[in-house]
N, C-alpha and C positions, 0 to 999 in steps of 0.2 A: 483645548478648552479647560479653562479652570473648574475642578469641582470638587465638593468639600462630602467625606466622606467619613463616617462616624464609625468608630469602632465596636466590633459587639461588646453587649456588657458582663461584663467577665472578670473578677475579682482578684484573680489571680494575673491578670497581663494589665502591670503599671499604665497609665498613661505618660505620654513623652511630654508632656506639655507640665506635671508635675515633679520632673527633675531640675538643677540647673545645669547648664553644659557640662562639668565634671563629672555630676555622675549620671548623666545621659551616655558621657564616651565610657562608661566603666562599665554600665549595664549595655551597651550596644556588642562591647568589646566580650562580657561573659556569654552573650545571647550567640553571638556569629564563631565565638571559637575559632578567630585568625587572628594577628598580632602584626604579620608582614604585611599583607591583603590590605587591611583596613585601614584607610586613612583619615585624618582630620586636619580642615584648614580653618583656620579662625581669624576673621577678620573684626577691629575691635573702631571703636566711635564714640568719643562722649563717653564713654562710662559703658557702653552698648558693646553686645559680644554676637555676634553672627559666624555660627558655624555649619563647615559642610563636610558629612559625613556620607562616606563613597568606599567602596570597593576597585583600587588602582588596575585589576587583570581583565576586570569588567568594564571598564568606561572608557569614552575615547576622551580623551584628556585634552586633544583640538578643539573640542565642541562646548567642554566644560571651561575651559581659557575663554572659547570667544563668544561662545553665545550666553553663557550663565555668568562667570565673576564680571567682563566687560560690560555687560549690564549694569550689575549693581553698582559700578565704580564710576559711568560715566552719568549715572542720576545721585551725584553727591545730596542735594538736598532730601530724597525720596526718604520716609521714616521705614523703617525697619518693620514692617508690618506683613502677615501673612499676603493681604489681598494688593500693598505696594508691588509686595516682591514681583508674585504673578504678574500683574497688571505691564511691566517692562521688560519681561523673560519672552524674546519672539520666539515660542515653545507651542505646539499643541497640547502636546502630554503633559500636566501639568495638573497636580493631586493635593489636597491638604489633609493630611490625619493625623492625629493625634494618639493611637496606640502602636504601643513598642512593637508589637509583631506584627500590625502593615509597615512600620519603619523598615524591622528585620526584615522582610518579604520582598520588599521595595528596593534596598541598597542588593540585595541578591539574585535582584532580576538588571542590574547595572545601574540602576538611578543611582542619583543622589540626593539625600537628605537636607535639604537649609532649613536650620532652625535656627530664630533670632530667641532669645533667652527673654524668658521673663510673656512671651506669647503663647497663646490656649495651642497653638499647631504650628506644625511644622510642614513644609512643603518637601514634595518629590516629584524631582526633574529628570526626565528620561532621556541620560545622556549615554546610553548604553552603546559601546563597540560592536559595531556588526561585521560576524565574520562570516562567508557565503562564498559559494564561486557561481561565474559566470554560467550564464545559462550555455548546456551543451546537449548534444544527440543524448536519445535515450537506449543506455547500453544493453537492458534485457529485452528489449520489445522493439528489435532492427523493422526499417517499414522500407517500404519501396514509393507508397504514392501517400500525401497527406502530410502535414505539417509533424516533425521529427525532434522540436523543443522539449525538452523534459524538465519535471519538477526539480528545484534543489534542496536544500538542507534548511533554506527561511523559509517560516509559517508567512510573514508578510510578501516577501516575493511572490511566492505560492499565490496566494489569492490575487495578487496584481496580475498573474500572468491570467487564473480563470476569470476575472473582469474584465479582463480586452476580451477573452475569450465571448461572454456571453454579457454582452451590452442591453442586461433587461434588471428592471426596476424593480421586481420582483425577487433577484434573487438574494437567498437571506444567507448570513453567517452569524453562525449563534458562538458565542465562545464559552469555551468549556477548559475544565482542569482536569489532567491526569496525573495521579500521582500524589497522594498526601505529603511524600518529602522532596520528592524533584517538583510538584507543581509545572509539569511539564503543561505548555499554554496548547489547544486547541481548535480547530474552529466546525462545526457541523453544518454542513454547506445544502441547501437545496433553493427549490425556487417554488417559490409561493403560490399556490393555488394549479399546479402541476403536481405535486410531490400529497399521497396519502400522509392524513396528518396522522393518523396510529402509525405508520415506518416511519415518521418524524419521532413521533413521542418514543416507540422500539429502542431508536436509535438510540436516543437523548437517555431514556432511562439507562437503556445498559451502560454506557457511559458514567455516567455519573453515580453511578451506583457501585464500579473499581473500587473497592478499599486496600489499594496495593501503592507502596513505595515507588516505583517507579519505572515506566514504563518504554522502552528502549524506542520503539516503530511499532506505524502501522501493521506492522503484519505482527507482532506480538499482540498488542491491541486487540485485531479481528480473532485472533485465538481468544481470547476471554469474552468477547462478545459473542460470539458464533455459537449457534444453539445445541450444536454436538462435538465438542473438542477433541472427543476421543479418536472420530473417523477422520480417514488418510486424506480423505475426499477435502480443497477447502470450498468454504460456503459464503463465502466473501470477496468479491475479485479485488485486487492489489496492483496497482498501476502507477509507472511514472509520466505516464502521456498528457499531459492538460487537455488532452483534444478528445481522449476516450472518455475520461470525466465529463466533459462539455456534453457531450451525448449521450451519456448515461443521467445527468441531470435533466435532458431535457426531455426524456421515456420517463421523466419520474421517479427517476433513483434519488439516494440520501448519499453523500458522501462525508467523509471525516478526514481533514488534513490535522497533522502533526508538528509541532515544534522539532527541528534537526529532524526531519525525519522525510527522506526523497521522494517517497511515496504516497499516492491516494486510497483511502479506502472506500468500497460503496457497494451500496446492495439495493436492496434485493438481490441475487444471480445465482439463475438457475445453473443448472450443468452443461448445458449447449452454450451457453455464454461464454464460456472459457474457451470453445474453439472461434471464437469470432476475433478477428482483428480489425482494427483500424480502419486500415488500407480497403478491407471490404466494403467499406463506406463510400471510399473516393473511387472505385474500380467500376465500371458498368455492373450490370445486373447480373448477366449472364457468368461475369468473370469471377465472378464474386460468391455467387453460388457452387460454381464450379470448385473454387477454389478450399471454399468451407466443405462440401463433400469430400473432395480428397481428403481433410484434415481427417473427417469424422471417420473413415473409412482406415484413414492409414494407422491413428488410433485403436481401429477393432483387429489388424492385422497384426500389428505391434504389439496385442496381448493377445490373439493367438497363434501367433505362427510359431513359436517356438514349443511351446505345449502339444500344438497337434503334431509336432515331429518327434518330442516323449513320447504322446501317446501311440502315436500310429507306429515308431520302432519297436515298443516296449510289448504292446496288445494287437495291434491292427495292421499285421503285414499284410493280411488277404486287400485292404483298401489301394495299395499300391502297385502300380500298371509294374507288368514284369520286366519293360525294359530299365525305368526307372527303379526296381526291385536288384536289379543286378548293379546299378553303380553304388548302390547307397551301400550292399555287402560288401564290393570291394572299396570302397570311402573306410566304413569303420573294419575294415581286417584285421589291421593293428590298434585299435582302440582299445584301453584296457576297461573302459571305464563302464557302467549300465548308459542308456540313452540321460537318466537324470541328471546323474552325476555330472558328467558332460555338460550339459544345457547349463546346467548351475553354475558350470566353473568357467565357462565364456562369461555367460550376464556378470559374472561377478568383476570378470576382468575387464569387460567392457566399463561397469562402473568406476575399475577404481581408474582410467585411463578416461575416463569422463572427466572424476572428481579433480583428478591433477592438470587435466587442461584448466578447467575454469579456477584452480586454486595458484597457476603459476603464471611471469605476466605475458601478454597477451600474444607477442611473437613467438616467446616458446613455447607457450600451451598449446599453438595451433600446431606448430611445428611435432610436439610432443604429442598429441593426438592422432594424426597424419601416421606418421615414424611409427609410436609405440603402436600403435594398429596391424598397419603392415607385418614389422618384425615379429611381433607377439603371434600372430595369427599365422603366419607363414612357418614359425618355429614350432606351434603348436602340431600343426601337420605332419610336417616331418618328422615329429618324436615319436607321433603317432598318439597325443593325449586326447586331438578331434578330429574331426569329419570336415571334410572340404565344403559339404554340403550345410553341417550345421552353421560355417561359417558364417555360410552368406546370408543363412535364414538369423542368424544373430545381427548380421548390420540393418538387414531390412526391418528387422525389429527396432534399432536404437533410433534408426533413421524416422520412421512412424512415429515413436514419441517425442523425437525433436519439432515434429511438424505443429506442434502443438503451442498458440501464440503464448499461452500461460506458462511460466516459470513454474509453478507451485502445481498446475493439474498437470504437468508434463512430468513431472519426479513424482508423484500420486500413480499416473499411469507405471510408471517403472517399478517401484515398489511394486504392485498387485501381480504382476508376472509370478514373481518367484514363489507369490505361495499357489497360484494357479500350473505352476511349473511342477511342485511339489504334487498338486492333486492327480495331475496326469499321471505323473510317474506313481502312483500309488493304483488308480483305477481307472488307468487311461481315461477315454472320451465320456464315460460316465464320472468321474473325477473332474474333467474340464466341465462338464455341464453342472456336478454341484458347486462347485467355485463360482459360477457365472452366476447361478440362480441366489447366493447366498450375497452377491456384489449387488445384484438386479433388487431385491429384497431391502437391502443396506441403502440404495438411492432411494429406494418408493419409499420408506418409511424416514430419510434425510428431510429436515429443513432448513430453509435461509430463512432470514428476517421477510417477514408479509407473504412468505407460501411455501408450497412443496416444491423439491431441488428439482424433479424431475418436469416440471412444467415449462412448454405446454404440450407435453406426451402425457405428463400423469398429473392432474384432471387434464384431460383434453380441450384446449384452447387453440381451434385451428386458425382464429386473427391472428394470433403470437407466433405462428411455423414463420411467418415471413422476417422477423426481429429474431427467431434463436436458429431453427434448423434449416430452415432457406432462406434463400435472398429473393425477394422481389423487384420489379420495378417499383422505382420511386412514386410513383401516381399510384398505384394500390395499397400506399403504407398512409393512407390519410387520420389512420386512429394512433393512438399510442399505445403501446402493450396492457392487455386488461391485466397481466399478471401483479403490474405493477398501484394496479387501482386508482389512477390518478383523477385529479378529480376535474381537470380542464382535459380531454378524452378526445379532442380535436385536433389534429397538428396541420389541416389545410381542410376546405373543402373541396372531399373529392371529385362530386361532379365539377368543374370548374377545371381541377387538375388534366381530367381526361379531356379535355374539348382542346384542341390544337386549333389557331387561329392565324393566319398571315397577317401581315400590316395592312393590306390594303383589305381586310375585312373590317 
């Protein structure tokens, strides 16, 4: 759609409609600071000068040959006139302005500029090169049951894929700017008359309220918006799923996609949200429940089981049955190390043999994982640096925090070990229990955008157990989360859900 668009008034940014093409290309040229980049084609008429002024790494130059000059060339008689030009450009995007920095703004996001000489405006045509790859599996957040297409690097894709997704009338995308010099483009996604309009307004205000150059991703993003940056904990979930987005907007969450950027971001999300996945959606009730428990559990073993084997070496031999009291003496014989030291120097190693799996490519990393595992651990023994025993309590820990569908709260969990590792080995089991109470502390007093981290444990919201810490059957989830306030609060009616009927009733 053609639309004419006025510049603010502002004394200091010429307008382009008062130069003539010479020194429009001279000021365009001192404004964008490129010489190679910058091009200009001039086609001339009568006495008439019609130039287009483009950025050549940005634009696809197919689109600009056949849909923009074969235009102009094939309506010889058409006058050179802003509302002409439009009127035969088969364009949707299609802008008239008249000052030099929506020009600059314009040719830097891949348009191009036609301006015929001697006319109040100049038009911008959005011939921009799109580069993208095809939709593939989503590589941090592997699924077993439920659709496995992941977001890409285009904001436009992006939202074509959540519009197949959710086929309702309602749903809004507001577009937003990140970035005072990258102008990086955004869209803030919910659906209307579902979604609390203060998490709308939250959202929208933190956003646009960024006065930062430039913004890389979502998940840089949710660090500035996020109501405590300082803790390990994040308060923002970050997904490439279109399908976890799909259901988090439709509980009433707010989401934010990104220009080049794979990922979604969206909130509210409490801290049991990060143990949910996907597939717990598409799974029965029972399976699914099941499944989120182990996480939640293997999670509290992952941060204790390494600590109660400090504390309980270090302070608490009377706790350990005597026959198991006798291998663990002969285990660490030749240990030179305290129980701490030890415990530290696995975690450490298991991390850095984590980090080099995921930093090298993907057959070797696994293979390097695997191998350096084995051989590390097997040699550590025999030197006599560890315990046979601490071994294994070292994998069942790595193993617990992999269980974890979140990327970001699964490395959050790993981090909080070592200084809880630290406490034991200083005051044993009353050291683990100040660590605990000052983590327990640091959640109750955490929040996300529109409530407390720890809900619905802390205020107590026992509708919400069945959307964060348990699964239910589908027919008792007929409300939508109160945590989230939504203001359409009905997702079916539940009497209706429960009544089971044959055909021939």
């Amino acid at each position: 759609m053609f639309k004419w668009l006025s510049g603010k008034k502002n004394e200091e940014t010429p307008k382009a409609h008062s130069l003539d093409v010479e020194e429009l290309k001279e000021q365009l040229k001192t404004e964008l600071n490129v010489d190679s980049e910058l091009v200009f084609r001039t086609m001339k008429r009568d006495g008439e000068k019609l130039i287009f002024c483009l950025m050549n790494t940005l634009i696809d130059s197919t689109r600009l040959d056949d849909i923009v000059i074969k235009s102009i060339l094939h309506n010889k008689d058409m006058e050179w006139t802003c509302e002409s030009i439009a009127k035969v450009l088969p364009m949707i995007s299609i802008t008239a302005v008249n000052q030099l920095n929506e020009v600059v703004t314009g040719i830097n996001q891949g348009k191009v500029y036609i301006y015929a000489e001697g006319q109040p405006y100049g038009i911008l045509a959005d011939v921009k090169k799109t580069l993208e790859r095809g939709l593939e599996k989503a590589e941090t957040e592997s699924l077993v049951y439920g659709p496995k297409i992941s977001f890409t690097e285009s904001l436009q894709g992006n939202m074509n894929i959540l519009r197949n997704n959710i086929k309702d009338e309602d749903l809004c995308a507001e577009d937003l700017t990140v970035g005072k010099r990258s102008k990086t483009k955004a869209k803030l996604v919910y659906i209307k008359g579902i979604a609390d309009e203060e998490i709308i307004q939250t959202f929208r205000q933190r956003v646009e309220d960024l006065n930062l150059d430039y913004v890389p991703g979502t998940t840089v993003l949710g660090q500035y918006i996020e109501s405590d940056s300082w803790s390990v904990f994040p308060q923002l979930m970050t997904t490439e799923l279109p399908d976890r987005v799909s259901i988090a907007l439709y509980r009433g969450k707010v989401a934010v996609l990104l220009d080049r950027s794979p990922d979604c971001l969206y909130g509210p999300t409490s801290f049991f949200a990060f143990f949910e996945s996907t597939e717990d959606v598409y799974m029965r009730w029972n399976m699914g429940l099941f499944l989120r428990m182990l996480r939640l559990v293997a999670t509290f073993f992952s941060v204790l089981l390494t600590p109660a084997y400090v504390a309980v070496l270090t302070y608490h031999y009377e706790v350990i049955p005597s026959p198991l009291l006798l291998s663990l003496g002969e285990s660490r014989a030749r240990v030179p190390f305290p129980p701490v030291m030890e415990a530290l120097l696995l975690e450490f190693v298991i991390e850095l043999l984590r980090e080099a799996g995921a930093r090298l490519p993907t057959k070797v990393g696994q293979t390097m994982g695997i191998v350096g595992g084995i051989v590390i651990g097997q040699a550590a023994v025999e030197a006599g640096f560890t315990s046979n025993i601490l071994i294994i309590i070292i994998a069942l820990s790595a193993l617990g925090s992999f269980t974890t569908p979140s990327y970001l709260m699964g490395t959050a969990i790993r981090i909080i070990r070592f200084p809880i590792i630290l406490m034991a080995g200083l005051w044993g089991g009353i050291g683990i229990m100040l660590a605990f109470c000052f983590f327990i502390i640091h959640l109750l007093k955490l929040e996300t955008i529109g409530g407390p981290y720890l809900t619905p444990i802390y205020p107590v919201r026992l509708k919400d157990l069945g959307y964060s810490f348990f699964k239910l059957p589908p027919q008792y989830l007929s409300f939508r989360p109160l945590t989230n306030r939504t203001e359409d609060k009905e997702r079916f009616p539940s009497r209706k859900a429960k009544q089971k009927k044959d055909v021939d009733e």
